[in-house]
N, C-alpha and C positions, 0 to 999 in steps of 0.2 A: 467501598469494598472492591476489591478488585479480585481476578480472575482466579487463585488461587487459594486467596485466604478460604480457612474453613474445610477447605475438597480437596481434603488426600486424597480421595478417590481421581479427582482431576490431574491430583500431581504424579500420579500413578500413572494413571493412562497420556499425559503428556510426555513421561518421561519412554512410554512403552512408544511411543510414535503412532498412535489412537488418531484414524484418518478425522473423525467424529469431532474429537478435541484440537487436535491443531487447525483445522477446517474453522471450529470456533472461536479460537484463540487469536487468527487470521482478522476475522470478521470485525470481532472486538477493536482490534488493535492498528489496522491497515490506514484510516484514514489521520491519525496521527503522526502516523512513520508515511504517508504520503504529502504531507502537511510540510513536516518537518525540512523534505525533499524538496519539496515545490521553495518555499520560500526561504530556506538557509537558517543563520543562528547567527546570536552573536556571544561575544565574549567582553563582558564588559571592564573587566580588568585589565585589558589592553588596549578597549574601545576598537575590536575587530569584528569584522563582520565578514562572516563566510557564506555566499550569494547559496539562493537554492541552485535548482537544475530548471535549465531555459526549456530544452528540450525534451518532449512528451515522451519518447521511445525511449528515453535515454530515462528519464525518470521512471517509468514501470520497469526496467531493468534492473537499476538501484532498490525498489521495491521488493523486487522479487529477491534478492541480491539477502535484503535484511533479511528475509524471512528464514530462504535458505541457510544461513549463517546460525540464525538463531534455533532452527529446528534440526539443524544436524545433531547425528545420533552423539558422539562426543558433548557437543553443548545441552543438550536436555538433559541428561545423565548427572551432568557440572550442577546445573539449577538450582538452589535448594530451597527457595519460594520464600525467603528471607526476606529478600525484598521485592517491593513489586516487580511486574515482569514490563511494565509498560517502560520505565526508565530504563532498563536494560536494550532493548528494541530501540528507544530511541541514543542511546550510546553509540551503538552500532552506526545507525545513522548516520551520524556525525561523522565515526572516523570514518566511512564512505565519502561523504561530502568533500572532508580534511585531503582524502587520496585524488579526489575529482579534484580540485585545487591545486595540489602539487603536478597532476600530468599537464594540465594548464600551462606551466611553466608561470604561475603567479607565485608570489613571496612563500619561500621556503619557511616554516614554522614548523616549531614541537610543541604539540601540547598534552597537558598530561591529563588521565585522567579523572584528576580531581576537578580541572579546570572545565573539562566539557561536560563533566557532570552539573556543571552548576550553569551552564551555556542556555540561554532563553532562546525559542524559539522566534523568528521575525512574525510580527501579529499582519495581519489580512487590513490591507484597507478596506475602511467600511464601505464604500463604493463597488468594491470586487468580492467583497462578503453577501451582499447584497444578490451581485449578479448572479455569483455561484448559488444560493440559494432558490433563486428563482430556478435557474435551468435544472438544481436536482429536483427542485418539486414536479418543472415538466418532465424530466426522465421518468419520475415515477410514476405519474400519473399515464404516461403513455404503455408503461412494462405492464400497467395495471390491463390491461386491454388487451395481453399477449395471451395466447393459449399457455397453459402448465407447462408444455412440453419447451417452450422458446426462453421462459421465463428461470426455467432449469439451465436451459443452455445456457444463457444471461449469465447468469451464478457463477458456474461452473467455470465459464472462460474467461470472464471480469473480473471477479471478486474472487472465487476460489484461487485463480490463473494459471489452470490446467492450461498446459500448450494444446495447439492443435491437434497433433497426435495423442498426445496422452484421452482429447476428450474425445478422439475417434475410437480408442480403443474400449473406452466408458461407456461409448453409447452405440458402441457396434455398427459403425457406419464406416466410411471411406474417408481416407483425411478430404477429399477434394470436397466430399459434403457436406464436412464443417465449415471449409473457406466459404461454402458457396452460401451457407446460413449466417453466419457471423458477416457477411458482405451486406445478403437480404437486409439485416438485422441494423446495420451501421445506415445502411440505405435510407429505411426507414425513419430512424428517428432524427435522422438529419431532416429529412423532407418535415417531420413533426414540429421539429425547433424552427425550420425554416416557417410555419405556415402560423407560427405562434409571435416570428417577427423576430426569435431569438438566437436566430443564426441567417448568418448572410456568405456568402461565396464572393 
């Protein structure tokens, strides 16, 4: 089942721009379209392969990038929950990736989209599935341990990815006192990964 079937009421308030609803729509859907980013696709009809994004800043960017695309008021509006929302999200994807590709100055290609709709994502070696596993179990286990109030922030500037100003305006502080928590907060769980043998400098 996915996000929409069944809940007019969702397709409603998706379409109204419901902080509630796209906040959860986000949550659902982010670690796919980060997935997707990270590791690229291929097209097997040509036997191509278009790399993910190497680069960490540049890939929450492109993140941000889908979501923004896909939540603007003109495209919610377009939506008509016909089909699911997750291949949509990840279309976008794609031609992000397809435009990273071309400023590259790597081989010039048109693809249409029939073709990147049928486009497989590259699968995780089991080795680096592994890994990545392990270190989300430690992230959680250590946010478990944070007071409500940190654990909000967590959200909010990770996963929601309210900018710094936006989450200073949210929680009525100074922008300098979100850098200066979001620093605390990075501080931290590095020293956590560090003492777990899961991160090294």
């Amino acid at each position: 089942m996915t996000f929409f079937d069944g809940r007019r009421d969702r397709l409603d308030a998706f379409r109204a721009g419901d902080r509630a609803t796209l906040e959860a729509l986000f949550r659902e859907s982010v670690d796919d379209v980060t997935l997707l980013l990270r590791r690229g696709f291929r097209l097997d009809a040509r036997s191509l392969v278009v790399r993910g994004i190497a680069d960490a800043e540049r890939e929450k960017e492109l993140v941000q990038e889908v979501f923004l695309r896909a939540f603007a008021p003109r495209a919610r509006l377009a939506y008509n929950a016909l089909s699911p929302f997750r291949p949509y999200l990840l279309q976008i994807a794609r031609n992000l990736l397809i435009d990273e590709w071309r400023k590259q100055g790597q081989q010039r290609i048109e693809v249409s989209s029939a073709e990147l709709e049928g486009a497989a994502t590259l699968e995780v070696p089991a080795d680096e599935l592994l890994a990545t596993r392990t270190l989300e179990a430690a992230t959680t286990a250590w946010r478990q341990r944070l007071s409500p109030d940190l654990r909000e922030f967590i959200r909010l500037r990770f996963e929601v990815g309210l900018s710094q100003a936006d989450l200073a305006a949210h929680l009525k502080v100074s922008r300098r006192a979100v850098r200066t928590t979001e620093k605390d907060v990075q501080d931290d769980l590095e020293k956590h990964l560090e003492g777990l043998g899961l991160l090294r400098r």
